[in-house]
Every structure is written in structure tokens, then in C-alpha cells.
N, C-alpha and C positions, 0 to 999 in steps of 0.2 A: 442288136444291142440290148432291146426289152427284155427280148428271151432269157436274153445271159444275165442280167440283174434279175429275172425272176427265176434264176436258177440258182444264185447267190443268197439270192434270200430265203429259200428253202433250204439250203445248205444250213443257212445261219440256224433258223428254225429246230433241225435237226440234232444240229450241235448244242444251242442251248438247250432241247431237249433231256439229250442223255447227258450233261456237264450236271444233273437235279438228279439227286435221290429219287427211285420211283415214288417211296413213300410222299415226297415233296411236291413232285407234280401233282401227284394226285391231288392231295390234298388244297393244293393251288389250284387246280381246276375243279372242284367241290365248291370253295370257296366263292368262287366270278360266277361258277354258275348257280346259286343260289344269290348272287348280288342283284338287286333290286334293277338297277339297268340294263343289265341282262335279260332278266323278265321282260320289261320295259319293251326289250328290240322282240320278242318275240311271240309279243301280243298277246298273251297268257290272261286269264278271268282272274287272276290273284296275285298278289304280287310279295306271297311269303315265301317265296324260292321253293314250295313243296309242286308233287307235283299238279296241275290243273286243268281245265277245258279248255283247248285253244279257241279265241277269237275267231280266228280266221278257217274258218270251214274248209278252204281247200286244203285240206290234207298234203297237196304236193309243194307247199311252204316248208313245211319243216322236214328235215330230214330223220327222225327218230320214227321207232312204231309205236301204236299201242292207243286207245280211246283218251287219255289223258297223255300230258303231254310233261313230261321230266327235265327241268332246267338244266338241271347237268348231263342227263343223257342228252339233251342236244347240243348239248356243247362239245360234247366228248364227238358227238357223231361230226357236227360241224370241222372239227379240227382234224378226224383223220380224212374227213371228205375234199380238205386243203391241201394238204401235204402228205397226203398218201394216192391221191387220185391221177391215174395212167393219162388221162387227156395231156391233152399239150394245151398251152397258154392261147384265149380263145375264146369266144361268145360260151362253149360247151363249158369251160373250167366252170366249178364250183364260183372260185374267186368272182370271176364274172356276174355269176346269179347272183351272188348272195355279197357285193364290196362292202357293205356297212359291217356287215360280222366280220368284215376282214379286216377292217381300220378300226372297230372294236376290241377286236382279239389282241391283233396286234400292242396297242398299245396298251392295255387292261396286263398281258402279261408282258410285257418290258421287250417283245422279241422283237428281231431285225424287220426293218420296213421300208420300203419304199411305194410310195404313191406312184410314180409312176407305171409301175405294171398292171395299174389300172387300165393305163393308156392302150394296154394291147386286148382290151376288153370295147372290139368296135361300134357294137348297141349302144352300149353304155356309154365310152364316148361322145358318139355325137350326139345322142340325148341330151348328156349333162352339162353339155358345154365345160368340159372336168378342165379343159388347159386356160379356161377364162377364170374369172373371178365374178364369179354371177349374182347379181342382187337377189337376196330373199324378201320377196313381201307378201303379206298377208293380206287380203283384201278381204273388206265389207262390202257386200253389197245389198241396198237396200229389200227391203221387205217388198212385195207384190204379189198383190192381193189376186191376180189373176191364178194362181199356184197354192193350193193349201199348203205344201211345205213349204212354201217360199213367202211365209206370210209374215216369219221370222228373219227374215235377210238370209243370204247366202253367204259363203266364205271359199273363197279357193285361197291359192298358192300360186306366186308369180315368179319363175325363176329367168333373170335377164342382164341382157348387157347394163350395163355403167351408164353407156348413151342414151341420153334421154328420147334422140328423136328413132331409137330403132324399138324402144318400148313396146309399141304392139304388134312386132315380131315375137317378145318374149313367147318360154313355156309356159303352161298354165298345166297345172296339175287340182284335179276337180274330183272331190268324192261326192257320190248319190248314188241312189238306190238305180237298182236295172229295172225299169219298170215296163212289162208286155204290151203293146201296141192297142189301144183299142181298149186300154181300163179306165175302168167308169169311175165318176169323183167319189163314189163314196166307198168302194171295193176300194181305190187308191188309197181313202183316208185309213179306216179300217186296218188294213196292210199293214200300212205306215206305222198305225199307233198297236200293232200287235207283231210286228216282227214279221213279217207276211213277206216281206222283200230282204236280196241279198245287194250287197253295195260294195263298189271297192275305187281307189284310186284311179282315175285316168287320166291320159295325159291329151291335152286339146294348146291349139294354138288361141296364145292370146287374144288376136286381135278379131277370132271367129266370138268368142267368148264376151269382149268389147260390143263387138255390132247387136249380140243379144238382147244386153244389161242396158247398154247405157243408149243406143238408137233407137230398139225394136220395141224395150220392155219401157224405155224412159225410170231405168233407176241409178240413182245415183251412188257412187262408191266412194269407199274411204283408204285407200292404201297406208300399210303401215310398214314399214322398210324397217328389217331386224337387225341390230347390230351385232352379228356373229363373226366370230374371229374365224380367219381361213380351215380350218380343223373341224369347227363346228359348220363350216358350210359343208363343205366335203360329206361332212357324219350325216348332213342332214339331206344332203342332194342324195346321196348313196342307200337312205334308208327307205326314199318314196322311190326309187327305183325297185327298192327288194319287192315293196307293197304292192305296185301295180298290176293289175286285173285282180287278186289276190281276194276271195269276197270276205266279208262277214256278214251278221244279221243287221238288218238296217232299224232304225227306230227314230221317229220325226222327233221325237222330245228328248232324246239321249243320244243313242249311236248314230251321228249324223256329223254333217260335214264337219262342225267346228270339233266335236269331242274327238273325231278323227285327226283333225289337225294336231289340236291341242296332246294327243299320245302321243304325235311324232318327237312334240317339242319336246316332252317332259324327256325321252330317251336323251334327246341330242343336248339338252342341259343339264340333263339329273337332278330332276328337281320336281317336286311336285306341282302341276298346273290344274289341274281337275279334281275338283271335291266328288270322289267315284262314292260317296252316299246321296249325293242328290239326287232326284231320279226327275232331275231336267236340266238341260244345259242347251242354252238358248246360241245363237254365232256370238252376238255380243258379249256373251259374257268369256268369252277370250281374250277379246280386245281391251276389256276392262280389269281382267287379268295383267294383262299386259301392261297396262298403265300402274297398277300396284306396283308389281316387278319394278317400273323405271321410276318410282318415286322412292324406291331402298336406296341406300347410299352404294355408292360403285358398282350399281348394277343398271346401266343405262343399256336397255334391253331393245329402246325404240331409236331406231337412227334419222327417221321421218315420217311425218304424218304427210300427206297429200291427197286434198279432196279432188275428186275428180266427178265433173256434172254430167247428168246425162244430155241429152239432145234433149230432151224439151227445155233443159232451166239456161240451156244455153241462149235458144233462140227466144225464151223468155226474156232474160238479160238484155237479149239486143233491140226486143220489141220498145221492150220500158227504155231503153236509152235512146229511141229515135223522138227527133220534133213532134210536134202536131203537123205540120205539115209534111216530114218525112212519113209518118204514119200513116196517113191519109192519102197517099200516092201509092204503099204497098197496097192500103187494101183496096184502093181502086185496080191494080192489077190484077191482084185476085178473084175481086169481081168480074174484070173482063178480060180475061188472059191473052185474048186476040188481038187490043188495040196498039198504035202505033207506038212502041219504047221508044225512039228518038225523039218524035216531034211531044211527048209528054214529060220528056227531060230536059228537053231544049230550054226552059226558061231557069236550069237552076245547073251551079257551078258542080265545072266535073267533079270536085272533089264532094260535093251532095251525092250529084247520080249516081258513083262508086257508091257510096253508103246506102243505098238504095236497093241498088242491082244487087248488091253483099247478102242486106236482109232477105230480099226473095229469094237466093238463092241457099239462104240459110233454108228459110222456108218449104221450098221447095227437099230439100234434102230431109228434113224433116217427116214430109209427109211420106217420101219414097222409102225410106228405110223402116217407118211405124208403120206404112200400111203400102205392104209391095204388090197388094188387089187391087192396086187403082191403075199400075204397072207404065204404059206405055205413052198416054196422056199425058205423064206427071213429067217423064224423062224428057219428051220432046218441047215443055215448057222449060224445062232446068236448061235443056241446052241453048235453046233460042235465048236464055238469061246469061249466059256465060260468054257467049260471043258476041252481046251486046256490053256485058262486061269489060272487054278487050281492048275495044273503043275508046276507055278512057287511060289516067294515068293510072302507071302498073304501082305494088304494095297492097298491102292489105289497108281499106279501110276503116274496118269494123274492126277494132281490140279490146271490146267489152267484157271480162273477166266475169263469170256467175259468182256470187258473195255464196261460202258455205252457208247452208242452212244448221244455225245452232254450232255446238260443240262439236269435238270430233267424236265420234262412235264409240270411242273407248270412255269416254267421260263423261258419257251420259250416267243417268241414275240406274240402280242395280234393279233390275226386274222382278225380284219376287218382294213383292209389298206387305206388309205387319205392320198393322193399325191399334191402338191401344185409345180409347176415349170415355166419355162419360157425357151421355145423351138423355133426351126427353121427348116423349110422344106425349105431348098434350099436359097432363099435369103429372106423367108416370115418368121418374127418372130410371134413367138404367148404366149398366156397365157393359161396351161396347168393343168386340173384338173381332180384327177382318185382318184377311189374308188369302193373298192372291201371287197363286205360284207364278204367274205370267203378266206384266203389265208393259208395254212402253205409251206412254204419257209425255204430250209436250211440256218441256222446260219453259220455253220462250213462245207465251201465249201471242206475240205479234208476230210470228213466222205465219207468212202467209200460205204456208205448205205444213200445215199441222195435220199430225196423224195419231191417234190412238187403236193400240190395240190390248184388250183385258181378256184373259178365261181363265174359268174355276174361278172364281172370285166370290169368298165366302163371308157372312158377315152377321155372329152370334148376338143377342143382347141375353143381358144378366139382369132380372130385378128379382119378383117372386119366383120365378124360373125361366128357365134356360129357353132360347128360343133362335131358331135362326130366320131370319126376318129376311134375306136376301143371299141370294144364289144365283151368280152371274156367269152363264155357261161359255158365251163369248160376248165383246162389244168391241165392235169396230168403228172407227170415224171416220172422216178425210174431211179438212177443211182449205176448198183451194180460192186464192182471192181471183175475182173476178177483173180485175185491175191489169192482169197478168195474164187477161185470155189473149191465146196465140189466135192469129184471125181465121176469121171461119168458126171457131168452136167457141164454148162459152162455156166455163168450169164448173161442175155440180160440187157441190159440198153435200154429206149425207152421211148416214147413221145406221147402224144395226144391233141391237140390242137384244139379245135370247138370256131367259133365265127365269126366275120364281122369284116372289114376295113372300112375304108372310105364312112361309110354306109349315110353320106349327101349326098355328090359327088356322089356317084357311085349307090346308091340304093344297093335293097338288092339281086336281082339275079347278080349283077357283085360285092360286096363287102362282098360275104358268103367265111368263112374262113373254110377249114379244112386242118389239118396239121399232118399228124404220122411218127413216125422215128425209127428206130430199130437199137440196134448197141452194144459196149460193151465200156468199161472204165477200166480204171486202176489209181489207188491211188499213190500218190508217196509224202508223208510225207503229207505240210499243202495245198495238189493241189489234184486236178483231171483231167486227162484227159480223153475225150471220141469223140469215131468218132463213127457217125449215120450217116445212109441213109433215108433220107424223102422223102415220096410223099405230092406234098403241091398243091391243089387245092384250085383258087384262082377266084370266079367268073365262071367263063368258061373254063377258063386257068390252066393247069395241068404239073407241071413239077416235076422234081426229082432233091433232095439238097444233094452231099455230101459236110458233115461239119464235122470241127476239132474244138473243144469247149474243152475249160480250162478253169477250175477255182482254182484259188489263194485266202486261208485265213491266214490273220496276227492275234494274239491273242490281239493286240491292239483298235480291232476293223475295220480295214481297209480289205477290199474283192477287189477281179477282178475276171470278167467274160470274156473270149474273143471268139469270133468264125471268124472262117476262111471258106468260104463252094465256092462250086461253083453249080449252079442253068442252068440246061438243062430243055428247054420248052419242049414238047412231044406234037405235033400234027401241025397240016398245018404250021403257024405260024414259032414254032422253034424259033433257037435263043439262044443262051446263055449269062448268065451274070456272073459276082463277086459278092461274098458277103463280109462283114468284119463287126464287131460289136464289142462294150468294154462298158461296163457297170463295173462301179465303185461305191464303195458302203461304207461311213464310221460310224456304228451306235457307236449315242453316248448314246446308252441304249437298251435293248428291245423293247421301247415305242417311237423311236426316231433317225433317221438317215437320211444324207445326200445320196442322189442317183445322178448322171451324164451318160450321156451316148451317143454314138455316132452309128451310123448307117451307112454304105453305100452298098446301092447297084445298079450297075451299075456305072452311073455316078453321080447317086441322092445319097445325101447328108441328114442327118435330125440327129440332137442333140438336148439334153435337161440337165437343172441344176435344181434339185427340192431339198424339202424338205419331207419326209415320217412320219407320226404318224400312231403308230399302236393301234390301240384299240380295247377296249373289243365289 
């Protein structure tokens, strides 16, 4: 019955064909293939319908010949390779490789159509799950620092049933670079920031992808569920089918998972999502895209936000929700993992023990999926915990939900930072301007899981002359509260700092900055405290900082930052001095905030009053 309705439909094809003036086709098909989503689908370096470099390096994507790639000759090629091609209906048909140009075509020239004769397209089928109605969602997943490209978060595609609880069955569809077994971090880096790697679409099962992120790597995700009407799923399921294996040039600052997502969309909506002059586009800044999109009137682009935690903030959550006394019975287990579980639960109701037995074996699962080196020790403690389990009344004890940390991803503040102020070093006023292609900076300084990450971060003053006083190559942070240690471990808070001072004045062997600090922190409602120890080499000059650093957040928008340290030279020299710093902060948006700030140390003096725009 397929066959015959995709023998109808060719039929139709043919007749509406010849029913058009040649001169009309033609020129109907000149038209679509210079039209901008046409380009769009066929991954072209330019997108003014002339002709360009194809993206995509394998050659055996597109069906035209020639070093540049001709919008209309491939269209032309496209259409007789549908409806003049001898295969029979079939993995081999054209239609099959290529459905997105075919539910493209189709409807772009008004000809006869039926989806179904997809169906006889069996790869593709059961790939796309094509006879369901499949969820699209975008996923954020956090930054980890373990991965230099992954130090920006990662982003796939989740294509899945309706049902919530078959979710990590879903597809997952994941672009990165093909990287050679045995390459070194800085040949990776290098690569990465020079086009040194080829990357394309793949397709991977969800819940292998889950055990990575959210067990193994302990990061946390943010899914964003699209609301696309049946036609734009289809457009959109059918177009990452065309894509896969399919490479292009990789690039960690630009061609990279999100700007790849972000092309599929701009085809399957026609619409612009990628500013292609920037030459960085972070994950996040899709997500934040995406949120512009659903605050235009009738264009509700997002159908669901849902956080989803990893495995550590979960069994965090459940830590902080136990008694002092429920607490103090896990870690006595863990201390001695051998001793008797009944007669040490005997004196507390079953419905305690259950919440007990829950957490360890939270625990437990914890440490087997983050660290599978410990392997067989770990499993035959988890079991002997589940079948002491058993024993009591069945349900789940433990329903302790992790609270998001901060906003959702898409609404955080826009990562590339523009400072405009007017400062003083001592009794010299100057005109102050910084910008910084790359920042994420916490919002909500009492998040007990603060993380910064800055590079390239540049910063001029203007008085008698021009000077750039500061050049921040990277700086990283992690502040974890101690409050929150999962037992057995105790959470480092710490710092790294690369870059130059004063690099007019002082040149670059006296004004090379490096800066690292180790230490721990504690949360205490809308604050943080933390004490670190730095080593801060400065030029030639090497000393050691301890500092006392709090931060204060008001839901109104107003922040404080303050440090207290004091600063010992190390070497011939010596010497010591004071530090003291207060950085105030009041945004009057994501996009928009006033900064202040004041410095001293020693006897030197230097403040500043600016304004901040954050953009994409």
C-alpha cells in the first residue's frame, strides 16, 4: 500500500511538473534555491543564495559537483535524484538519505505529499520514532572543569516519548569533535581553538549519556522542551538524520555543539538564531536565545524548563535533610561498614531505619557510578544495604527533591561583559574600559555551589595616556560549602588566576600574573564565607595571601563582596603588607548593572564607579 501511494505521489509530482511553463519551473526553482532556508538545509559558509564553501567536508552530502557548492544546482540535482531515480522505495532511495529535502521541497513548491512514504524508509524509521509524536529537548549541561572544552557546558538534543518514566530510553543526538585516542591536553587545546578537528552529529542512547553528566561527571542539567508543531518536528527529526556522521571543521569557541544545534533550528524555524559575526558562541548563549524568542508575543518557543540534578546534589539534599542523629548512624557505617545493621537499628522505628538504609544506599551508589576503581568492595556493601532494606516497610522513604541552583540557564546574564567607569590610583583619576568575550559569574552570591569562569578579559585606563593595566588570560573558581560535605570527603573551594598587570608600565616579565588559592567555605543563608590560602606570583616577586572573602546577596538586586587577607613576600626582599577590598554590585537586569569598588593595599589606594552591559 506504501509503494502505491509513493507511486501516486510521483505521479502527482510529474503532472504538476509539466501542467508549468518550463520557463516557470525554472524560474520557481532559481527562486527556493537561492531562498535563505534552503541555504540554511544545506549548510553553505554564506547564506546569499550565490554560490559558497560547503560546511560540511564530506563531499558525499550533497549531490552537485564542483569545489563550491551552487544553491540551485543542488536543488535541481536534488529533485531529479527524487523523481527520476530507478531504485525502488527503500533505505537506497534518495528520499530515504536525504527526508528533510523532501518534506522541504515538497512543501516550499506546493507539490503532492504524503509523509507517510517515509515509513518505508526502515533506518529511518526506527531511528526517528517518525509514527510517535517525540519530544524535542535541548539540554544544558553543566561546565566541567575536568575537559577544556567542556569548561563551557555542553548541549545535545533529546528526541523522546511523551512518558515521562521511559525518558532515559530517549535518543540523544550529540555533536563533538572526533578526537585520536591518546591526545595530549594541549595538542587537544590548540586543535580545538585552530580547527585541527573534524566533528559531526551522533546518535547515542540517552540514559548512557545520563550515567556520564549527571553520575560519573556529577553535573547538573537543565532541559528545555521546544514547542514545535508536528511539521516542525518531523522538519527537525529528518534534518539531524540527513546530518549524521556527516563532519565539519570543529572550533571550541564557535563551530561547536551549540552553534551546531543552534543551525538546525534557524532551518527548521527560518528565522535567524546565531549572530554568524561573532566569533564566540558559548552553549548558553542558545538557551538565552531561546528565552528572547518566548518573551516576543505568540511565539512561545519553550514548552518546559526542568532541572535535573546530578548525583552528588542529590545525595547532598538527602544528607542536609537527615537528623543529627540520622546522620551520625550513616557515618558511623561508613566508618565501619562491617558491623551489625539490625542490632544498630534496633533501637529506632522502622520508618527511621528505612531512611537510613535509603541514605547509604544513596551513598553507596554515589561512590560506585563517580568512582567504578573502587569496584567490587563498594557493590557487595550496596547489596548487603538493600536486603537489609527489605526487612522493613516497603515505599520509598527518602522524597527529598534537590532545590535548583540559581535561575534556569537560559536566564542567566549574557556572557560577554562591557565595563564603562571612572576610577583613581592614588590621587590619579582615570577613564576606565573592560571587556571580557567570556565571563560566567555567580548571580546569587549565597549559592553554596558558586562557580566563575573569565578569559580574555581586558581592562584600558585613560588619563595622560592610554594604558592597559590588566589582562586576564583565564580565572576560574569553585566555591563548595563545607556544610554540604557528602561523608568521607570534605569540599575544597579554590581559585586560579593567569594574566598581566600593569603590562604598559611594567612590561611583560615584571607585570605576568599568576594567582592559585585553596581553601573551604561555608553558606549561611543569602552569604558566603570562605578563607583561602594563595600563592600569588607577581613578576619576579612571590608571596603568599591569606584572605577572609564574603559575599552578601539581596533578592532585590543588590550584592557585596569583601576580602580581608594579609600578604607575606617570600624571598630576599620580604616584607609584608594589608589587603582589604569591597566590590558592590546592584543589577538592574541580567543585561545591566551598576559595579563600585574599592581596593587597598598597603598604603595604595585605587577605586572605581562604572556601569556593566552584559551581552550576547
Amino acid at each position: 500500500m506504501r509503494r502505491l501511494v509513493f507511486t501516486l505521489v510521483c505521479i502527482g509530482w510529474c503532472v504538476a511538473a509539466q501542467a508549468l511553463p518550463t520557463a516557470q519551473a525554472e524560474d520557481s526553482l532559481e527562486q527556493l534555491g537561492r531562498s535563505t532556508q534552503w541555504v540554511r538545509q544545506l549548510y553553505l559558509e554564506t547564506n546569499d543564495g550565490r554560490p559558497s564553501r560547503p560546511r560540511i567536508t564530506d563531499r558525499g552530502f550533497y549531490l552537485s559537483d564542483g569545489p563550491l557548492i551552487d544553491p540551485v544546482a543542488e536543488l535541481r540535482a536534488t529533485y531529479r535524484a527524487f523523481f527520476e531515480s530507478s531504485a525502488s522505495m527503500g533505505d537506497a532511495h534518495p528520499i530515504c538519505e536525504y527526508p528533510s529535502r523532501y518534506l522541504f521541497l515538497t512543501s516550499a513548491l506546493n507539490r503532492p505529499r504524503d509523509v507517510d512514504v517515509l515509513a518505508d524508509c526502515p533506518a529511518f524509521r526506527n531511528w526517528s520514532q517518525w509514527e510517535g509524536d517525540p519530544r524535542v529537548v535541548v539540554v544544558m549541561v553543566d561546565g566541567y572543569y575536568g575537559n577544556p572544552a567542556s569548561s563551557f557546558g555542553h548541549l545535545i538534543v533529546r528526541l523522546g516519548s511523551q512518558d515521562t518514566n521511559k525518558r532515559l530510553l530517549d535518543t540523544s543526538i550529540n555533536y563533538g569533535a572526533r578526537i585520536p585516542e591518546g591526545e595530549g591536553p594541549l595538542t587537544y587545546i590548540a586543535k580545538g581553538l585552530t580547527g585541527g578537528y573534524q566533528a559531526s552529529f551522533t546518535r547515542e542512547d540517552f540514559y548512557r549519556q545520563d550515567l556520564v553528566y549527571t553520575r560519573t561527571e556529577h553535573r547538573d542539567m537543565w532541559n528545555y522542551e521546544l514547542n514545535l508543531n508536528p511539521e516542525q518536528k518531523r522538519q527537525f527529526v529528518a534534518h539531524l538524520w540527513e546530518l549524521l556522521g556527516h563532519p565539519t571543521t570543529y572550533y571550541f569557541v564557535k563551530n561547536n555543539c551549540a552553534f551546531a544545534v543552534a543551525e538546525t533550528l534557524e532551518f527548521v524555524l527560518d528565522r535567524d538564531i546565531v549572530d554568524q559575526d561573532t566569533g564566540w558562541y558559548p552553549p548558553v548563549a542558545l538557551f538565552q536565545t531561546l528565552e528572547d524568542l518566548h518573551r516576543q508575543p505568540d511565539n512561545e518557543i519553550i514548552a518546559s524548563r526542568e532541572f535535573v540534578p546530578s548525583q552528588k546534589r542529590k545525595l547532598d539534599a538527602i544528607i542536609a535533610s537527615l537528623s543529627d542523629d540520622e546522620a551520625d548512624r550513616v557515618q558511623s557505617f561508613i566508618d565501619d561498614p562491617d558491623q551489625d545493621l539490625e542490632r544498630r537499628l534496633a533501637d529506632r522505628s522502622p520508618e527511621e531505619a528505612a531512611v537510613i538504609l535509603e541514605a547509604l544506599i544513596e551513598y553507596y551508589d554515589y561512590l560506585i557510578e563517580g568512582y567504578p576503581e573502587r569496584g567490587t568492595q563498594l557493590y557487595d556493601q550496596r547489596r548487603r544495604l538493600l536486603v537489609a532494606r527489605l526487612g522493613y516497610p516497603p515505599g520509598r522513604a527518602l522524597t527529598v527533591e534537590p532545590v535548583p541552583p540559581g535561575t534556569p540557564t537560559g536566564q542567566t546574564a549574557k556572557t560577554r561583559r562591557l565595563e564603562i567607569a571612572a576610577g583613581s590610583q592614588g590621587e590619579q583619576g582615570a577613564a576606565l574600559l573592560g571587556f571580557t568575550p567570556f565571563q560566567t559569574a555567580p548571580t546569587d552570591l549565597g549559592n553554596p555551589d558558586l562557580s566563575e569562569l573569565t578569559l580574555l578579559g581586558t581592562r584600558v585606563s585613560v588619563a595622560d595616556r592610554v594604558s592597559l593595566d590588566d589582562l586576564t588570560l583565564i580565572r576560574v573558581s569553585q566555591r563548595s560549602d563545607v556544610r554540604q560535605a557528602i561523608p568521607g570527603q570534605w569540599p575544597i573551594s579554590w581559585t586560579l588566576d593567569v594574566g598581566a598587570d600593569c603590562l604598559t608600565h611594567c612590561g611583560v616579565s615584571e607585570g605576568v600574573r599568576l594567582r592559585a588559592g585553596i581553601g573551604h567555605s561555608l553558606s549561611l543563608d543569602s552569604s558566603l564565607v570562605s578563607v583561602l590560602v594563595y600563592g600569588h606570583q607577581a613578576g619576579r616577586r612571590f608571596s603568599l595571601d591569606a584572605v577572609l572573602e564574603a559575599g552578601w546577596a539581596e533578592r532585590s538586586g543588590w550584592s557585596l563582596v569583601t576580602e580581608v587577607g594579609y600578604r607575606q613576600a617570600i624571598g630576599p626582599v620580604g616584607g609584608s603588607t594589608g589587603l582589604a577590598s569591597l566590590v558592590g554590585r546592584y543589577s538592574v537586569s541580567t543585561s545591566n548593572s551598576m559595579v563600585t569598588s574599592i581596593h587597598f593595599e598597603d598604603s595604595q589606594f585605587e577605586g572605581r564607579i562604572g556601569w556593566v552591559w552584559h551581552l550576547r
